[in-house]
DOPA-418679 format. One record per atom (N, C-alpha, C, O, CB): residue number from 1; atom name; y, z, x. Coordinates in steps of 0.2 Angstrom, whole numbers, plus 2048, in hexadecimal, padded with zeros to 3 digits. Atoms other than C-alpha are relative to their C-alpha. Glycine has a CB too. Layout:
<pts>
pt resi=NUM; name=CA; py=Y; pz=Z; px=X $
...
</pts>
This chain:
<pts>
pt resi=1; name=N; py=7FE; pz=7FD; px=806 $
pt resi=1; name=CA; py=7DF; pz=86E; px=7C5 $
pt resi=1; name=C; py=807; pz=7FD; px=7FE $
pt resi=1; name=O; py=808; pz=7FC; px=7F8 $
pt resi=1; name=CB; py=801; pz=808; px=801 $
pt resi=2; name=N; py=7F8; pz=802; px=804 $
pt resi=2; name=CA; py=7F2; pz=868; px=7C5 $
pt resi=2; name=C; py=7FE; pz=7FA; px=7FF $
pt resi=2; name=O; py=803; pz=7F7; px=7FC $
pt resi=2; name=CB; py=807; pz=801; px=805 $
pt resi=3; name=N; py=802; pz=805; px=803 $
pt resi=3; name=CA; py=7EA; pz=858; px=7C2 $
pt resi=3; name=C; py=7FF; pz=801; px=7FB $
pt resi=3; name=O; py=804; pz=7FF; px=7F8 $
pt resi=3; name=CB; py=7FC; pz=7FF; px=800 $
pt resi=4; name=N; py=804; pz=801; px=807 $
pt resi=4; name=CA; py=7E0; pz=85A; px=7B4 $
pt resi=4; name=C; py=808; pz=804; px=7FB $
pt resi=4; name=O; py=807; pz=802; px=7F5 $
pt resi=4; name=CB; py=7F7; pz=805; px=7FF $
pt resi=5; name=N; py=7FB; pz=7FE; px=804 $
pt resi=5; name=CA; py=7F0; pz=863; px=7AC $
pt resi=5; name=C; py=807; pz=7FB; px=7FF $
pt resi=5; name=O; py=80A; pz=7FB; px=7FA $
pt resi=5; name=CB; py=801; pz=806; px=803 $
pt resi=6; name=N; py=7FD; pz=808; px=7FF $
pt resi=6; name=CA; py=7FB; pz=852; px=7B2 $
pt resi=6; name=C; py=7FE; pz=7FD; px=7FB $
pt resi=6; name=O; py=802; pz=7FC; px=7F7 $
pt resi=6; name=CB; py=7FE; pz=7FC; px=806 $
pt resi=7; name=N; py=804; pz=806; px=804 $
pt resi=7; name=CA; py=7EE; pz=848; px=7A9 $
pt resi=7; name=C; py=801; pz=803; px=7FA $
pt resi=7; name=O; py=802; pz=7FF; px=7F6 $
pt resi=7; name=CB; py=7F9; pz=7FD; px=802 $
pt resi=8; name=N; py=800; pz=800; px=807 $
pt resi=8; name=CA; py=7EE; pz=853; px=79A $
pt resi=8; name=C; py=808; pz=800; px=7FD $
pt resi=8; name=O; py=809; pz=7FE; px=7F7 $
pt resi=8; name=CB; py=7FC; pz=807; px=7FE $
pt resi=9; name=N; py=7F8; pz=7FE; px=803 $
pt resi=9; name=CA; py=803; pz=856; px=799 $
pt resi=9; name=C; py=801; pz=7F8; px=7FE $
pt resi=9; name=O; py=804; pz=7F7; px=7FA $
pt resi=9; name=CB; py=806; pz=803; px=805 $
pt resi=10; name=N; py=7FE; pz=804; px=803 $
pt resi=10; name=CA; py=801; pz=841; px=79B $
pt resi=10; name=C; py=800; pz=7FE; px=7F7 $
pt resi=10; name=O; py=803; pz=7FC; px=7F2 $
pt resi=10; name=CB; py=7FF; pz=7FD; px=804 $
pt resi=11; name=N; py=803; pz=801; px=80A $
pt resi=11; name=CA; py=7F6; pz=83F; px=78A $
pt resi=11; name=C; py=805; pz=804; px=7FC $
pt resi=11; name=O; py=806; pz=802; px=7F6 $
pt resi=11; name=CB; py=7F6; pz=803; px=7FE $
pt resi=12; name=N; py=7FD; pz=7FC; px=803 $
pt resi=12; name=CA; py=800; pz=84B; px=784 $
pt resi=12; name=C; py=808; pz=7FD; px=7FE $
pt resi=12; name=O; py=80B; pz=7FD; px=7F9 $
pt resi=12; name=CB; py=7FF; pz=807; px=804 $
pt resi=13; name=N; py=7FA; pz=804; px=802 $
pt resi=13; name=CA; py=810; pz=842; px=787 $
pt resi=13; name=C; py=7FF; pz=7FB; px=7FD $
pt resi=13; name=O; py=805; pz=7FA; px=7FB $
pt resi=13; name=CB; py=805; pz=7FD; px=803 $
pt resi=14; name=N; py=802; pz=806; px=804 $
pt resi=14; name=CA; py=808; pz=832; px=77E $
pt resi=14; name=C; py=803; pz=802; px=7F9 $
pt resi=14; name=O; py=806; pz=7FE; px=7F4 $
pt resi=14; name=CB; py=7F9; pz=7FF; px=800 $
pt resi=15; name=N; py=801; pz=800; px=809 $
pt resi=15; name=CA; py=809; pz=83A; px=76E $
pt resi=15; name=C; py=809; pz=804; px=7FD $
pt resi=15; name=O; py=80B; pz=806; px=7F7 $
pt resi=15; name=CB; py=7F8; pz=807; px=7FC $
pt resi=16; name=N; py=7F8; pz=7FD; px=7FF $
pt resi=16; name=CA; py=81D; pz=83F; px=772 $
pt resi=16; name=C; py=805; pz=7FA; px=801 $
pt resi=16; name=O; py=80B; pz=7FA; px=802 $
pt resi=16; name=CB; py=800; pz=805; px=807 $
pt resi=17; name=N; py=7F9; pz=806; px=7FC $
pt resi=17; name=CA; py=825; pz=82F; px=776 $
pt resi=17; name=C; py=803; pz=7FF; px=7F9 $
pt resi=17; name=O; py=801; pz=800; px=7F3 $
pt resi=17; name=CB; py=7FC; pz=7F7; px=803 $
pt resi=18; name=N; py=7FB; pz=803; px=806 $
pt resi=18; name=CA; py=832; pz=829; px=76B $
pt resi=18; name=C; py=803; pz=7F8; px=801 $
pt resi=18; name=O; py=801; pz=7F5; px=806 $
pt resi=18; name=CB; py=808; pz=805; px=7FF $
pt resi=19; name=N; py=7FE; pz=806; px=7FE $
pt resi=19; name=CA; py=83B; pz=817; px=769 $
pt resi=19; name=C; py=80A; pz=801; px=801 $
pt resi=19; name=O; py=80F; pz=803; px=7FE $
pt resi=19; name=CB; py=7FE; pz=7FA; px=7F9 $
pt resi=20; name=N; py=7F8; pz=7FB; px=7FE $
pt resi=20; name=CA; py=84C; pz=81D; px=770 $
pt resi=20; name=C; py=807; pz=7F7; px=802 $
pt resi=20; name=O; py=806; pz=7F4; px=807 $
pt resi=20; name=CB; py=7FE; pz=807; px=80C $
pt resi=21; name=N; py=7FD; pz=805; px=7FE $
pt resi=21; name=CA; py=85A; pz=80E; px=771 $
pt resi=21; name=C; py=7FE; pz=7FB; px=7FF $
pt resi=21; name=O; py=7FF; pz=7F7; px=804 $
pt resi=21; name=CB; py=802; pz=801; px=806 $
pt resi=22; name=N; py=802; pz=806; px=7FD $
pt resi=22; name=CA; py=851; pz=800; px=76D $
pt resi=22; name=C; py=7FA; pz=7FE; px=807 $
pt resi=22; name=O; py=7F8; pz=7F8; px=808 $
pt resi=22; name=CB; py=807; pz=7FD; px=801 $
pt resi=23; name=N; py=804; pz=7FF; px=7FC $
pt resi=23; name=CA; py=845; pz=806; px=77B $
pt resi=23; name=C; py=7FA; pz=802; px=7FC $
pt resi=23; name=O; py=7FC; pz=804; px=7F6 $
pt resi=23; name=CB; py=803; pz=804; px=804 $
pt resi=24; name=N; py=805; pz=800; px=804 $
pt resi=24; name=CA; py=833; pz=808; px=774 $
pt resi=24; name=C; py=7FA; pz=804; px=805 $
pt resi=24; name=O; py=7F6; pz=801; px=809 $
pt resi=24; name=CB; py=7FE; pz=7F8; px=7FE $
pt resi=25; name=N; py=801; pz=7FB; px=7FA $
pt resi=25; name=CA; py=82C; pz=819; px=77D $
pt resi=25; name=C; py=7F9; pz=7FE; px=800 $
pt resi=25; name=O; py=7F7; pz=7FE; px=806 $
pt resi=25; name=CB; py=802; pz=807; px=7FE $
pt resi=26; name=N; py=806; pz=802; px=800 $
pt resi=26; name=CA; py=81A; pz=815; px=778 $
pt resi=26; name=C; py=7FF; pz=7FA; px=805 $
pt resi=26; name=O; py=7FB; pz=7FB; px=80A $
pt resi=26; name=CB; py=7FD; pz=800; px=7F9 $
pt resi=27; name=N; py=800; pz=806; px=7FC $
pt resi=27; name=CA; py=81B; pz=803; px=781 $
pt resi=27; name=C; py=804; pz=802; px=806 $
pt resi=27; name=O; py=803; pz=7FD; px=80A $
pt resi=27; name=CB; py=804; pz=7FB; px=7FC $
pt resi=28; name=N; py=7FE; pz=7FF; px=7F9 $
pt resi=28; name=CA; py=825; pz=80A; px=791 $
pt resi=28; name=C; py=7FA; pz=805; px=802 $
pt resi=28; name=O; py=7F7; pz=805; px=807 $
pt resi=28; name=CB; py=808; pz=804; px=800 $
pt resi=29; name=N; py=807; pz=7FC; px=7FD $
pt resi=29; name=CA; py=816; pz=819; px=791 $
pt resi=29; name=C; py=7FD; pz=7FB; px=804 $
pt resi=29; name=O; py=7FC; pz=7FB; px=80B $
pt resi=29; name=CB; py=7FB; pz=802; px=7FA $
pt resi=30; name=N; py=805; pz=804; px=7FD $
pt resi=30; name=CA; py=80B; pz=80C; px=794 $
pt resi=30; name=C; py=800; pz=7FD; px=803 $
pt resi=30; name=O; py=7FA; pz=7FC; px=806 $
pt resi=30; name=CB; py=800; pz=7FD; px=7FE $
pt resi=31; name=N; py=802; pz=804; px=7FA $
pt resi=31; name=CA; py=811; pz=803; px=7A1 $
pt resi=31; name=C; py=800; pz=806; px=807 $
pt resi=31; name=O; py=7FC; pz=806; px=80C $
pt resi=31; name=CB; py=806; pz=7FB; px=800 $
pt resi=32; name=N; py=802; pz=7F8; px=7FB $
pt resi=32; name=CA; py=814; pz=813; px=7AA $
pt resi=32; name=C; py=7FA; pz=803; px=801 $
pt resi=32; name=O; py=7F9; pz=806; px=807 $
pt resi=32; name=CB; py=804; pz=806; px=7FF $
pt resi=33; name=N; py=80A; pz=7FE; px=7FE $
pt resi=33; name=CA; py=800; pz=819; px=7A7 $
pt resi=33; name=C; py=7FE; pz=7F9; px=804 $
pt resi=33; name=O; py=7FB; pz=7FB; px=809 $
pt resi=33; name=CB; py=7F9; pz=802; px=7F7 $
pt resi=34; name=N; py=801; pz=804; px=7FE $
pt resi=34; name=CA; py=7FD; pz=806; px=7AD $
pt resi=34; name=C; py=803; pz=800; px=806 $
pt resi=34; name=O; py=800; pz=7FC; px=809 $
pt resi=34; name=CB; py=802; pz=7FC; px=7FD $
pt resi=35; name=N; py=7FD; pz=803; px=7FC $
pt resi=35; name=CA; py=808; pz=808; px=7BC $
pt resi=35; name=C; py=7FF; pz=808; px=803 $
pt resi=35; name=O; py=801; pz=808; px=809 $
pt resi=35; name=CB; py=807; pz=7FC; px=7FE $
pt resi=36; name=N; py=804; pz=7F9; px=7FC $
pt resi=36; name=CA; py=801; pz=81B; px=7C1 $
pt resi=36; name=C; py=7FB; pz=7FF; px=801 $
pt resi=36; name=O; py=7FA; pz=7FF; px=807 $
pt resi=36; name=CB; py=7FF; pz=807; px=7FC $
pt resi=37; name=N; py=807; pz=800; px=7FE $
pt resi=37; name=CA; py=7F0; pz=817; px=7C0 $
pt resi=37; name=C; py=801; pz=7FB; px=805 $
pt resi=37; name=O; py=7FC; pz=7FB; px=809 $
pt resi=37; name=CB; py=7FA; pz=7FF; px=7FA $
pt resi=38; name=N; py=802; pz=805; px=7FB $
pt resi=38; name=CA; py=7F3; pz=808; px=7CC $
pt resi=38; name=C; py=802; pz=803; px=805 $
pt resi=38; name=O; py=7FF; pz=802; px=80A $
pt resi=38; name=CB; py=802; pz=7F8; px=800 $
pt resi=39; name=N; py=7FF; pz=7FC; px=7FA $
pt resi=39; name=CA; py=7FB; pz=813; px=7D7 $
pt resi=39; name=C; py=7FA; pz=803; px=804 $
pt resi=39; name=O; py=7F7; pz=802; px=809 $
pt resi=39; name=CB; py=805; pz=806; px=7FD $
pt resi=40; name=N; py=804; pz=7FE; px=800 $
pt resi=40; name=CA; py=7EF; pz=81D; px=7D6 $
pt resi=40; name=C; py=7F7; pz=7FF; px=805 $
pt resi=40; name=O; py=7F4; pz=802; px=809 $
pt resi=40; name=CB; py=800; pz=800; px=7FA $
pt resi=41; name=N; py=804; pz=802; px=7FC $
pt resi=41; name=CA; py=7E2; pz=812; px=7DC $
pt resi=41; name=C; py=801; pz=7FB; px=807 $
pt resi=41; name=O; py=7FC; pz=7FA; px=80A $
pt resi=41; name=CB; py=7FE; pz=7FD; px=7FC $
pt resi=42; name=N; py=7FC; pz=802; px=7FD $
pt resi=42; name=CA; py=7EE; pz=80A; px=7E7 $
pt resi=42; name=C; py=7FE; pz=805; px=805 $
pt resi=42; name=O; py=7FD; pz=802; px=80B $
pt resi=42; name=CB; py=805; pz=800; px=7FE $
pt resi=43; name=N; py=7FF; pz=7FD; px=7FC $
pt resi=43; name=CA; py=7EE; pz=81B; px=7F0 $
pt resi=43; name=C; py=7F8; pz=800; px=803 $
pt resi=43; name=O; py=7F7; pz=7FF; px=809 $
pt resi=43; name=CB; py=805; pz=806; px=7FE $
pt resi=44; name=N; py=807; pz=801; px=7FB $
pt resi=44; name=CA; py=7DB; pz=81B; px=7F2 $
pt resi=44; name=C; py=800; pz=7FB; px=804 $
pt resi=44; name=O; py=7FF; pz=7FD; px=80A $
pt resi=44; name=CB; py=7FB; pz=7FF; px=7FC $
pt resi=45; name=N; py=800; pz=804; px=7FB $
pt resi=45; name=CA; py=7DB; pz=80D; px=7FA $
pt resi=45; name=C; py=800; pz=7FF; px=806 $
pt resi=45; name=O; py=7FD; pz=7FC; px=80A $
pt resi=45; name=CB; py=801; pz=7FE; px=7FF $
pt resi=46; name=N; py=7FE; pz=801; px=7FA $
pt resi=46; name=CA; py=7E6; pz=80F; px=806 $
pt resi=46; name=C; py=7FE; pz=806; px=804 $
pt resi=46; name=O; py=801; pz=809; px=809 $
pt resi=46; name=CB; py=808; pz=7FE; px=801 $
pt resi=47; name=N; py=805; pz=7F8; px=7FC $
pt resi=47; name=CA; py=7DB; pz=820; px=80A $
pt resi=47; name=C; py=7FB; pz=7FC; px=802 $
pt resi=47; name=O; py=7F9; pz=7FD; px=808 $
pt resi=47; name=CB; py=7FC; pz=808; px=7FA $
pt resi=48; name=N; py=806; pz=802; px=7FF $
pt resi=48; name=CA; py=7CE; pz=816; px=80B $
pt resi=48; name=C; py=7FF; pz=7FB; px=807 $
pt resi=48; name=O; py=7FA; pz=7FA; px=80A $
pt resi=48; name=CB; py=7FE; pz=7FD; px=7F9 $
pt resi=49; name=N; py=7FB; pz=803; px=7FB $
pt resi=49; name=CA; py=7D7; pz=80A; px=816 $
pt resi=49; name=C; py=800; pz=804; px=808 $
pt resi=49; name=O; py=7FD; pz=802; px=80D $
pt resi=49; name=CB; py=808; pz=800; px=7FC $
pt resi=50; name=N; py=7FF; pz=7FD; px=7F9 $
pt resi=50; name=CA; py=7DB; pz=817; px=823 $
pt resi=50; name=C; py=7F8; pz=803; px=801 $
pt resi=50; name=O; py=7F6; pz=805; px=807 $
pt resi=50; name=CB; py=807; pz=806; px=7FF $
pt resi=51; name=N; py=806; pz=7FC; px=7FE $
pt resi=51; name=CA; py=7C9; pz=81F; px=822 $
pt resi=51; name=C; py=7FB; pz=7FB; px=806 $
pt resi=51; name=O; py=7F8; pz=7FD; px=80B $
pt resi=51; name=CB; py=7FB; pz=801; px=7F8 $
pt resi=52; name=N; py=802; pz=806; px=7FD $
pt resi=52; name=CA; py=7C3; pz=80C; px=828 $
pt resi=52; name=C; py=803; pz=800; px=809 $
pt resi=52; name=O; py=7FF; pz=800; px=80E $
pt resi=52; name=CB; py=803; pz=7FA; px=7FC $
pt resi=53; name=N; py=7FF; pz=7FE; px=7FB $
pt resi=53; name=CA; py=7CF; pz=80F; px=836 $
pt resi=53; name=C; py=7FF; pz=802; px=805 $
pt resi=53; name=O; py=7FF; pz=800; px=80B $
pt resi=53; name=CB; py=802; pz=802; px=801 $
pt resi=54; name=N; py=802; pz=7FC; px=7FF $
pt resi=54; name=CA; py=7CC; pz=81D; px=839 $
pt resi=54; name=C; py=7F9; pz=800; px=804 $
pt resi=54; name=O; py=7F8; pz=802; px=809 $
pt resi=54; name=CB; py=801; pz=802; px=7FC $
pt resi=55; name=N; py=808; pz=7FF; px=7FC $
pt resi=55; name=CA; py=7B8; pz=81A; px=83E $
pt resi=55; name=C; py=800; pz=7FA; px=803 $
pt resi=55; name=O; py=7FB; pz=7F8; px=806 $
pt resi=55; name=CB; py=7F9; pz=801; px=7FB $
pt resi=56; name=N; py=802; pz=805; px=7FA $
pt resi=56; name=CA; py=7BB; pz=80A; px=848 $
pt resi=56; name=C; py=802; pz=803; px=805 $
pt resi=56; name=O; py=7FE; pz=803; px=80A $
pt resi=56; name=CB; py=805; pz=7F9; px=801 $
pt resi=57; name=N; py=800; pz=7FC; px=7FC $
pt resi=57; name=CA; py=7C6; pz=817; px=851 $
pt resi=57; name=C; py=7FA; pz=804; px=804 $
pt resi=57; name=O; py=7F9; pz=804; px=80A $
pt resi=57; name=CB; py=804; pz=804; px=7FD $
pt resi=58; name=N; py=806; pz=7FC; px=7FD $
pt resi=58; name=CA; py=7B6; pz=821; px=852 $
pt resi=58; name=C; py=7FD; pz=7FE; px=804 $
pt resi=58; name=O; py=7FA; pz=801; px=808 $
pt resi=58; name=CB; py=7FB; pz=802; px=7FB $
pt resi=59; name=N; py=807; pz=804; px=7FF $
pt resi=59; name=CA; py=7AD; pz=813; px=858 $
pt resi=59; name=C; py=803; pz=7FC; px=808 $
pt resi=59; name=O; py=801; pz=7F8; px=80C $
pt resi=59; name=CB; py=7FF; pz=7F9; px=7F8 $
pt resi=60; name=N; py=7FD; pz=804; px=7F9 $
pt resi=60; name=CA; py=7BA; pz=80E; px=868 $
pt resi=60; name=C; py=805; pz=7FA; px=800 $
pt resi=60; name=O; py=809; pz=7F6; px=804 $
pt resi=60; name=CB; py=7F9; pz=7FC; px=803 $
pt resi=61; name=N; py=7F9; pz=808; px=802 $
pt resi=61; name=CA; py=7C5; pz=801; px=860 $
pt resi=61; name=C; py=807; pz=806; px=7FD $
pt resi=61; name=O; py=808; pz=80B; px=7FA $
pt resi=61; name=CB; py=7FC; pz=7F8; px=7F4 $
pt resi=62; name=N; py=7FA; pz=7FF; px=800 $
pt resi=62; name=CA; py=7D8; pz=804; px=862 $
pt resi=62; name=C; py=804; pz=801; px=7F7 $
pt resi=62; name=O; py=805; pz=7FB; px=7F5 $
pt resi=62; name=CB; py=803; pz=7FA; px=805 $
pt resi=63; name=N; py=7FE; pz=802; px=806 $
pt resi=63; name=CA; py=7DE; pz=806; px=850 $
pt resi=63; name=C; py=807; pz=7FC; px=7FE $
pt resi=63; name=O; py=808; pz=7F7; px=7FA $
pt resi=63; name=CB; py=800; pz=806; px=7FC $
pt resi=64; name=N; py=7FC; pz=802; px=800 $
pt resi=64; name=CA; py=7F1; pz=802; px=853 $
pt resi=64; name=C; py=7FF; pz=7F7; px=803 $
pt resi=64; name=O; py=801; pz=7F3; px=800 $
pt resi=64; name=CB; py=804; pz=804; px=804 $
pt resi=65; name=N; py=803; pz=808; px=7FE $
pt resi=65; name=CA; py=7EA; pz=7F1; px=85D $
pt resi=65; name=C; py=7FD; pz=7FC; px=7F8 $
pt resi=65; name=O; py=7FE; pz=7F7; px=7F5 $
pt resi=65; name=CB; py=7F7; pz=801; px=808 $
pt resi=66; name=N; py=801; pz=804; px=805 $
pt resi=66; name=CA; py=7E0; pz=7EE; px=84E $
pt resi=66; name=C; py=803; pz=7FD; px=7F9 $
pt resi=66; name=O; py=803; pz=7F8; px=7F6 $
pt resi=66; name=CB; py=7FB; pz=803; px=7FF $
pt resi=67; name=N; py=7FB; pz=803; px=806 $
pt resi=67; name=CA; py=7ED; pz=7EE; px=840 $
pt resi=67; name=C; py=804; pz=7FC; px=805 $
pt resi=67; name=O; py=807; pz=7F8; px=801 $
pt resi=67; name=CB; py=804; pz=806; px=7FB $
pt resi=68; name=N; py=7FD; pz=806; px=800 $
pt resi=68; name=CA; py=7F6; pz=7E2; px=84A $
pt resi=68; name=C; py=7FC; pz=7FB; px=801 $
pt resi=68; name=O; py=7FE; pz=7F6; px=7FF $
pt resi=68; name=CB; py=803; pz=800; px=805 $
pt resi=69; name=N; py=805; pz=808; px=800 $
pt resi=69; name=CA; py=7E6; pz=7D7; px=84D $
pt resi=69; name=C; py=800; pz=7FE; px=7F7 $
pt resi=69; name=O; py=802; pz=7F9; px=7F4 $
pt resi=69; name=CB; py=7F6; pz=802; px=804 $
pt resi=70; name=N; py=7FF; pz=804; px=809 $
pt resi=70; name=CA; py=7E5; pz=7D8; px=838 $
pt resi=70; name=C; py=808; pz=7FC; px=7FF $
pt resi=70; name=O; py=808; pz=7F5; px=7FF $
pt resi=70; name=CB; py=802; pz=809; px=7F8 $
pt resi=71; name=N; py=7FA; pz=804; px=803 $
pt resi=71; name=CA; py=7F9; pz=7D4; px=835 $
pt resi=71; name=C; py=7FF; pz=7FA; px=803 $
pt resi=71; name=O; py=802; pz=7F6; px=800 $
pt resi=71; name=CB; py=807; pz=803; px=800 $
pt resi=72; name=N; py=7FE; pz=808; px=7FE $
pt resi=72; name=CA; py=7F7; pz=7C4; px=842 $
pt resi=72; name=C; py=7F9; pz=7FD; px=7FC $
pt resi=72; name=O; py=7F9; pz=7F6; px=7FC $
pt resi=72; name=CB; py=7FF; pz=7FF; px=80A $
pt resi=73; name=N; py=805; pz=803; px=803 $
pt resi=73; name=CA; py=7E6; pz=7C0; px=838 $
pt resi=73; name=C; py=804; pz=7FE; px=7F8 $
pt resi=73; name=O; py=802; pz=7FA; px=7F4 $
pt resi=73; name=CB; py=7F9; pz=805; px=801 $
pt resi=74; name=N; py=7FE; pz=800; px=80A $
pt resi=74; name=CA; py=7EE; pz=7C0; px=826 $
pt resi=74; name=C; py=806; pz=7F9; px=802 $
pt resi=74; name=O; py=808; pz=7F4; px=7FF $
pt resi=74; name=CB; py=808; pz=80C; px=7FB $
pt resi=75; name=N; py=7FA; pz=807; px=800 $
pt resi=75; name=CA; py=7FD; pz=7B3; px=82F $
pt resi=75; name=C; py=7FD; pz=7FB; px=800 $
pt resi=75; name=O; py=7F7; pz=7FC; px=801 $
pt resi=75; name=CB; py=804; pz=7FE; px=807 $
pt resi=76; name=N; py=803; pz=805; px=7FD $
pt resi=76; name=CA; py=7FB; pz=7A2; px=82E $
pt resi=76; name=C; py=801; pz=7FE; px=808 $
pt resi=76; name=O; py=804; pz=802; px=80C $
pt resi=76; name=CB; py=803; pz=7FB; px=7FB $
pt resi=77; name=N; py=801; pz=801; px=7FB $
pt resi=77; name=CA; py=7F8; pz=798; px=83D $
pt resi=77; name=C; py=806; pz=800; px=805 $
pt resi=77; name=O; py=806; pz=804; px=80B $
pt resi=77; name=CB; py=7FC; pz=7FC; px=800 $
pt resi=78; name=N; py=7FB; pz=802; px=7FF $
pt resi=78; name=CA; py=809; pz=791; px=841 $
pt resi=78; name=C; py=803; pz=807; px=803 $
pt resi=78; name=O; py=804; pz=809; px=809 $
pt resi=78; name=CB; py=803; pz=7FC; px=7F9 $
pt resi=79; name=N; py=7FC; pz=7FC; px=801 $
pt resi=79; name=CA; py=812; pz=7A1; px=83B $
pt resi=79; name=C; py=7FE; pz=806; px=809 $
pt resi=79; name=O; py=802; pz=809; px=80D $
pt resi=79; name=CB; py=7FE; pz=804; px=7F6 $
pt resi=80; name=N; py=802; pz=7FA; px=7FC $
pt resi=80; name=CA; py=807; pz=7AD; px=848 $
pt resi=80; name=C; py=802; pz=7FB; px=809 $
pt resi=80; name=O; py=803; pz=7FE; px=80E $
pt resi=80; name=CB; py=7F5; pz=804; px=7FF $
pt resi=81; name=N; py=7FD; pz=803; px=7F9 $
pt resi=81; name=CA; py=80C; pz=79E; px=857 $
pt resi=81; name=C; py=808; pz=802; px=801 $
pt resi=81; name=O; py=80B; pz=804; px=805 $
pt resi=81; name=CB; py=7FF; pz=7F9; px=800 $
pt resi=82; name=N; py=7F7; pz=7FF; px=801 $
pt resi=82; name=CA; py=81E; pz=79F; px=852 $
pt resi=82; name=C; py=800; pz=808; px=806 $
pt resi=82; name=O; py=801; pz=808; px=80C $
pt resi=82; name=CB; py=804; pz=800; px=7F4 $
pt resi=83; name=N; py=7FF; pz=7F9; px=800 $
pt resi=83; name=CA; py=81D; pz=7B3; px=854 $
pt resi=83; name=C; py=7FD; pz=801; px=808 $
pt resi=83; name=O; py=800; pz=803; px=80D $
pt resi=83; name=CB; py=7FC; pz=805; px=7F8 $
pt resi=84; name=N; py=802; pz=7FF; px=7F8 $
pt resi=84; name=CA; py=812; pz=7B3; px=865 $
pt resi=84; name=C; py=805; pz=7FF; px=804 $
pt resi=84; name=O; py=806; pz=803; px=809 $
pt resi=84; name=CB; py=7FC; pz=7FB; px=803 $
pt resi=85; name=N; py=7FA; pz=805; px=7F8 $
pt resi=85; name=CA; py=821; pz=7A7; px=86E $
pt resi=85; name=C; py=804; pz=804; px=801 $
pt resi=85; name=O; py=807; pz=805; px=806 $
pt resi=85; name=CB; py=805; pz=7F7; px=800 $
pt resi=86; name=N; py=7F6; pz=7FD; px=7FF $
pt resi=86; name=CA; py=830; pz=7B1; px=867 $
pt resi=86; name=C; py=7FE; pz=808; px=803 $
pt resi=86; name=O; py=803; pz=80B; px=806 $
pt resi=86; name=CB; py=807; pz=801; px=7F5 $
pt resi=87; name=N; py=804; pz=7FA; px=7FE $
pt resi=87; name=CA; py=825; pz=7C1; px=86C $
pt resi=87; name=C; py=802; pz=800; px=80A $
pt resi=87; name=O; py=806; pz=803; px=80D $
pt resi=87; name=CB; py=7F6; pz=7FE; px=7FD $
pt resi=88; name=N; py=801; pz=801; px=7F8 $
pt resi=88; name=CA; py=821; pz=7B9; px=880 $
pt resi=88; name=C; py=807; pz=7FD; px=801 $
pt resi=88; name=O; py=808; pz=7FD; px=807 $
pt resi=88; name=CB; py=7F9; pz=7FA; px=803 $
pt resi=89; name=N; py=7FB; pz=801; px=7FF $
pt resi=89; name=CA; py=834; pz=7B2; px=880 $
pt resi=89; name=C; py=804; pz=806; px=801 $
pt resi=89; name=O; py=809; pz=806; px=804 $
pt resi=89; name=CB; py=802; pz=7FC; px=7FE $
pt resi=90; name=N; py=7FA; pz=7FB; px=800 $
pt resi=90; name=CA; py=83D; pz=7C2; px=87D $
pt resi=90; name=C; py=7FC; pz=807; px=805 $
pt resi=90; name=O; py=7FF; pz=80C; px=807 $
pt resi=90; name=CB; py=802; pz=803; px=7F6 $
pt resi=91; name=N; py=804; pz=7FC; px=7FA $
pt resi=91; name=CA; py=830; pz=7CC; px=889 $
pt resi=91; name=C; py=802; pz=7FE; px=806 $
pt resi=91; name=O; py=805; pz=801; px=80B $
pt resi=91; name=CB; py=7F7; pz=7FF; px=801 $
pt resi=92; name=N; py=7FC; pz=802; px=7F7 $
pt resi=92; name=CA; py=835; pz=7BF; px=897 $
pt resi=92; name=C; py=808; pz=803; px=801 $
pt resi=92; name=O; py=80C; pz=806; px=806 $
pt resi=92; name=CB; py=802; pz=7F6; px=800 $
pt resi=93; name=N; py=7F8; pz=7FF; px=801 $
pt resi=93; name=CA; py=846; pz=7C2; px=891 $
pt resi=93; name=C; py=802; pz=806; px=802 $
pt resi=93; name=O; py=808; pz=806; px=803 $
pt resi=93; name=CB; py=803; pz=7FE; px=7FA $
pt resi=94; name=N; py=7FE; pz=7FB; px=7FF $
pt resi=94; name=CA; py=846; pz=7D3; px=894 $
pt resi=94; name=C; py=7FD; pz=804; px=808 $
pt resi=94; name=O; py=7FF; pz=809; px=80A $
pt resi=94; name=CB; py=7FE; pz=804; px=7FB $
pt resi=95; name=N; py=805; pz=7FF; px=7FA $
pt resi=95; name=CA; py=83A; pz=7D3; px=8A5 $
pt resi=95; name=C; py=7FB; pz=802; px=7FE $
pt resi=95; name=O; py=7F9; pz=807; px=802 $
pt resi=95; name=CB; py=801; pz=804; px=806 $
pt resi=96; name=N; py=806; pz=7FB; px=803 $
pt resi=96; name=CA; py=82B; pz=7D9; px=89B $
pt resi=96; name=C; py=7FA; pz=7FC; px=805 $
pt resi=96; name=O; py=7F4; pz=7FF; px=806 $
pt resi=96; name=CB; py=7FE; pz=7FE; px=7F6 $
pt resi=97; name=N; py=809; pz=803; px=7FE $
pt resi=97; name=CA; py=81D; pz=7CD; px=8A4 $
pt resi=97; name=C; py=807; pz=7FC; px=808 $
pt resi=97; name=O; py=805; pz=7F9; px=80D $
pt resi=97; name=CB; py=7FA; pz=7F6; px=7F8 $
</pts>
């Protein structure tokens, strides 16, 4: 419900904007409905994101392990070697292995 009353107060500010300072309220609306709704879908996503997670969880796979296997898969090759060595040098360096 407090939606649909969101979405009607926004339409409702459309027809309220002014040009204030050399500012052009109808053209700043715009970018702000442009830049809600991507939110918007944005936030699905990253629901949708965790739902995925979520049922590898179901399924026996570590989910913390797995988002680090994504972010070393998104590196290039170089970048995820570099990050391994300075990774196993500062383990030595502390007695980790």
């Amino acid at each position: 419900m407090a939606t649909a009353n969101a979405r009607a107060n926004t339409a409702n500010d459309m027809t309220e904007t002014k040009d204030v300072g050399g500012v052009s309220g109808q053209r700043l609306r715009a970018y702000l409905d442009r830049i809600e709704k991507l939110e918007e879908e944005k936030k699905a996503l990253a629901d949708d994101i965790k739902d995925i997670y979520a049922e590898a969880k179901g399924v026996g796979f570590d989910a913390k392990t797995l988002r680090k296997v994504y972010r070393l898969r998104k590196m290039n090759t170089d970048k995820r070697r570099e990050e391994e060595e300075l990774l196993e040098l500062y383990k030595a360096a502390v007695g980790l292995d």
